[in-house]
C-alpha positions as CSV (number, residue, x, y, z in Angstrom):
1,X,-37.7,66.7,73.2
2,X,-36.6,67.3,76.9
3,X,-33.9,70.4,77.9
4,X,-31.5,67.3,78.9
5,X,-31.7,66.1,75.3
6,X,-31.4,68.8,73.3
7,X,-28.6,70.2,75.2
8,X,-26.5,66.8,74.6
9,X,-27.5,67.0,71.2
10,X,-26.6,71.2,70.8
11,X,-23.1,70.1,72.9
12,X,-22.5,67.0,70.4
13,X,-23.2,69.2,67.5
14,X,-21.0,72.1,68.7
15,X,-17.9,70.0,69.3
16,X,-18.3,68.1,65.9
17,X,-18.3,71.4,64.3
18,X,-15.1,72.2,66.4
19,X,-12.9,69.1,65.6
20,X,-13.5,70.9,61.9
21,X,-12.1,74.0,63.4
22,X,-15.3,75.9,62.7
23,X,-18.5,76.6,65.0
24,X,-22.2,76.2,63.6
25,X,-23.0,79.3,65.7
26,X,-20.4,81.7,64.6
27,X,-21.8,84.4,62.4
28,X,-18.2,86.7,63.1
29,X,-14.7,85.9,63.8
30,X,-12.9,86.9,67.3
31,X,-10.5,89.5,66.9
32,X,-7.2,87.1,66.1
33,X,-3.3,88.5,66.9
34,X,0.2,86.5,66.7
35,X,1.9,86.6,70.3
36,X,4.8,84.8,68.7
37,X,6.2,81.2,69.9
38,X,3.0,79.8,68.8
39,X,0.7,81.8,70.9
40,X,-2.2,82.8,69.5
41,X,-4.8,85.9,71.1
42,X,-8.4,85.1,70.7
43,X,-10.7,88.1,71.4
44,X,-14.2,87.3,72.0
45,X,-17.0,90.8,72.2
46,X,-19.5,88.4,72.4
47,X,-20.7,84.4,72.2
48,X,-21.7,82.2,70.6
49,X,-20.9,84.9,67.6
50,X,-17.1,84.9,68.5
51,X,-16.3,81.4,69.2
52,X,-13.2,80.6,67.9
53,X,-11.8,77.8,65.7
54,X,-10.7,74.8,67.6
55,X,-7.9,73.8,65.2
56,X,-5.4,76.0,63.0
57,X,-5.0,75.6,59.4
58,X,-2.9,72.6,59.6
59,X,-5.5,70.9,61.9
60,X,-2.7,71.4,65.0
61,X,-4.4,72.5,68.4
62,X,-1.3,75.4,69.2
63,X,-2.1,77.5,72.9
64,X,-3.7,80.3,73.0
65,X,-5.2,83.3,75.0
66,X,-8.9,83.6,75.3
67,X,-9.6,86.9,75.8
68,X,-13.2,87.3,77.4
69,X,-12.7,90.3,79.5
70,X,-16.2,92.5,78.8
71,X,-17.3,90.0,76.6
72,X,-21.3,89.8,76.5
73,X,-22.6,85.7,76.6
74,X,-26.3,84.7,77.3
75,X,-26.3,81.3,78.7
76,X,-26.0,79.4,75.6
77,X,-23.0,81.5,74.6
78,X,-22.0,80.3,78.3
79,X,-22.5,76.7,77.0
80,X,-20.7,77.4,73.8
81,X,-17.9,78.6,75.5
82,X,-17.7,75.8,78.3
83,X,-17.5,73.1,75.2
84,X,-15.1,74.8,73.6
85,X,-12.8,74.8,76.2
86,X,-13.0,71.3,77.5
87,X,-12.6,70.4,73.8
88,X,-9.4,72.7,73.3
89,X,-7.6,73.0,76.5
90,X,-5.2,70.0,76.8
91,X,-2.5,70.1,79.9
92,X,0.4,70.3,77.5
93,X,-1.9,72.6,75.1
94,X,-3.5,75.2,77.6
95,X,-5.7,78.1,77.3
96,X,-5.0,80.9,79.3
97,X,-8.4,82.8,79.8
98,X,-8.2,86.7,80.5
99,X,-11.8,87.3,82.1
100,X,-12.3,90.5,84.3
101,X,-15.4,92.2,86.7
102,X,-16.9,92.7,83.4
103,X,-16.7,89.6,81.8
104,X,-20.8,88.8,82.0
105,X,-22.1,86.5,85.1
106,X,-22.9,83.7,82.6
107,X,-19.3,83.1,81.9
108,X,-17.9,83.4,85.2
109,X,-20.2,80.8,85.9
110,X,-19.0,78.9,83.7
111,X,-15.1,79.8,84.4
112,X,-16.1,79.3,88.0
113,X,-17.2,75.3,87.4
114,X,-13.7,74.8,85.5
115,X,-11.9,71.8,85.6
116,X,-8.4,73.0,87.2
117,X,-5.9,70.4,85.6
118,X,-7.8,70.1,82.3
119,X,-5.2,73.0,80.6
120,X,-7.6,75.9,81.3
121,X,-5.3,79.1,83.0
122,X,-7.6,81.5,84.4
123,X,-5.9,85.2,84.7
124,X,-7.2,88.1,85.9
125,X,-7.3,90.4,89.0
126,X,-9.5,88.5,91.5
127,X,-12.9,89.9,92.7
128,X,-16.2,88.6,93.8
129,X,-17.3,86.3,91.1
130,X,-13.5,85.9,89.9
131,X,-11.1,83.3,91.8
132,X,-8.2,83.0,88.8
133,X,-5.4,80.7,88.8
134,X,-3.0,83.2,88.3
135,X,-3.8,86.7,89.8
136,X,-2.6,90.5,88.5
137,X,-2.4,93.5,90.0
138,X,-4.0,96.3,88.1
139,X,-7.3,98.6,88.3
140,X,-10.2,98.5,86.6
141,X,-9.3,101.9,84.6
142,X,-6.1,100.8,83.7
143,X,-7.2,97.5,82.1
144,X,-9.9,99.3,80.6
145,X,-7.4,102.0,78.7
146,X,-5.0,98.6,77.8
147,X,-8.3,96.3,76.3
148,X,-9.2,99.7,74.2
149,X,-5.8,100.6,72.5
150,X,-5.4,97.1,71.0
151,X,-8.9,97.9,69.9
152,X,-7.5,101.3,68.3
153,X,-4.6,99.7,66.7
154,X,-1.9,100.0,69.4
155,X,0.8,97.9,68.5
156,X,1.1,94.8,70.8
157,X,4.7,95.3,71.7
158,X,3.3,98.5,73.1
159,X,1.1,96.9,75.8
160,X,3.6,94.0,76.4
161,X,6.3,96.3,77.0
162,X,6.4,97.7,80.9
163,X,7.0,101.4,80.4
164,X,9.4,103.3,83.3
165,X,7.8,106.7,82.4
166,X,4.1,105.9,81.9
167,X,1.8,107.6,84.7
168,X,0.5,106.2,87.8
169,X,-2.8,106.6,89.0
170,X,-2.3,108.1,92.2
171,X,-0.7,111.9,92.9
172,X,2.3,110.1,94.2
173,X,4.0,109.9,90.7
174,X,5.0,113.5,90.7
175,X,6.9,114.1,93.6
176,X,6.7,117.5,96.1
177,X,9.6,118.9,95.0
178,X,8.7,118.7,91.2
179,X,5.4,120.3,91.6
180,X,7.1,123.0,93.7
181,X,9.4,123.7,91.0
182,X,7.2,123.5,88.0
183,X,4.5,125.9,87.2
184,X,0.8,124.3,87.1
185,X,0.7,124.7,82.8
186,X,3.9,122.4,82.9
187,X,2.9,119.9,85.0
188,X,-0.3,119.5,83.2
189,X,1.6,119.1,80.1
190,X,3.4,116.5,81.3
191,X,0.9,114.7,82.7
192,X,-1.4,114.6,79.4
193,X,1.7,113.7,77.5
194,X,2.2,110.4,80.1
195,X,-1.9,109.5,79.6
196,X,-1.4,109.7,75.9
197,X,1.1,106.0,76.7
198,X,-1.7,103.6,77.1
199,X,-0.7,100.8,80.1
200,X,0.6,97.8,79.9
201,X,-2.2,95.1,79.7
202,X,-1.3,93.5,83.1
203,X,-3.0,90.2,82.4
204,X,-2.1,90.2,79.0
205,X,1.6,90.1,79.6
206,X,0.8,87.7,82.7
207,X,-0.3,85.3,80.0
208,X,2.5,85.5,77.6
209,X,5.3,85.4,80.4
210,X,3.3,81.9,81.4
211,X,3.4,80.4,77.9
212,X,7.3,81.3,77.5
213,X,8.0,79.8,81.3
214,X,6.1,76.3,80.1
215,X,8.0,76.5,76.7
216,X,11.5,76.9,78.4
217,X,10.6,74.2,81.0
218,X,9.7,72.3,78.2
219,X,6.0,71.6,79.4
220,X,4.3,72.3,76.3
């Protein structure tokens, strides 16, 4: 059997599997939250393992974030992945992917070859191998910090929510005068106590903010 054939055959398979809302590869589940509004989070750590159902339980095809920032894929996780999401993303049922430098190459490939006005919203800070539809401004440690507390149980809200006090990266956020007037233990106390509020996720809330604009303009 040729490569041509048994790829048609591995794509027909995968997607039959999928209109059941289950995947014949999937030996794990992706990490799942509720973004309310009938937004769904799908977190993938790695594909095929992680593909996520196609369908809900009632068989609907509701949006939903694909999350595949860091996520490890070998080329048929690649392939997986790509027939997943022509088979999900409708234009009036899109899925916004969150994809980042670390996302592997495979799947930026894939991401890359997209088809623009199939429902698939790529978002994410742009970069050499990363062109997304909607770009956020953040830094790699930042997004790092965000992707990890949701991992450590950080409440959602937390990461949605912009935060007036949390710290910035640069030495800018504590002024002259502050520094003058504080002794060195102080200001090191305060700083600690600003890292200890993980960041907003940046392309996270990018994602969300997109799904309740298309609700209220009644595009979905």
């Amino acid at each position: 059997m040729n490569a041509g054939v048994r790829n048609y055959l591995f794509l027909v398979t995968l997607l039959a599997a999928c209109a059941f809302g289950v995947s014949p590869l999937a030996q794990a589940a992706p990490l799942e939250h509720d973004l309310g509004e009938g937004l769904r989070l799908y977190r993938l750590h790695e594909l095929p393992a992680d593909l996520p159902p196609t369908a809900d339980a009632s068989g609907r095809l509701p949006p939903c974030v694909a999350d595949v920032r860091y996520t490890r894929a070998d080329h048929d996780g690649a392939t997986a992945f790509a027939a997943w999401l022509r088979f999900r993303a409708k234009p009036r049922v899109p899925v916004f992917v969150l994809a980042n430098a670390g996302t592997s190459s495979a799947l930026l490939e894939v991401l890359a070859a997209r088809d623009r006005g199939a429902g698939i919203v790529l978002v994410g800070v742009p970069g050499r191998q990363l062109e997304p539809d909607v770009a956020v401004r953040t830094n790699s440690e930042d997004e790092r910090r965000a992707y990890d507390a949701l991992e450590q149980g950080v409440p959602l809200a937390t990461l949605l929510t912009d935060n007036p006090h949390k710290v910035r990266n640069d030495e800018a956020s504590f002024s002259r005068d502050r520094l003058a007037e504080a002794s060195a233990e102080e200001a090191a106390d305060e700083l600690a106590a600003k890292n200890a509020v993980p960041p907003v996720d940046a392309a996270l809330q990018r994602a969300v903010h997109l799904h309740r604009a298309l609700l209220a303009l009644k595009k979905i």
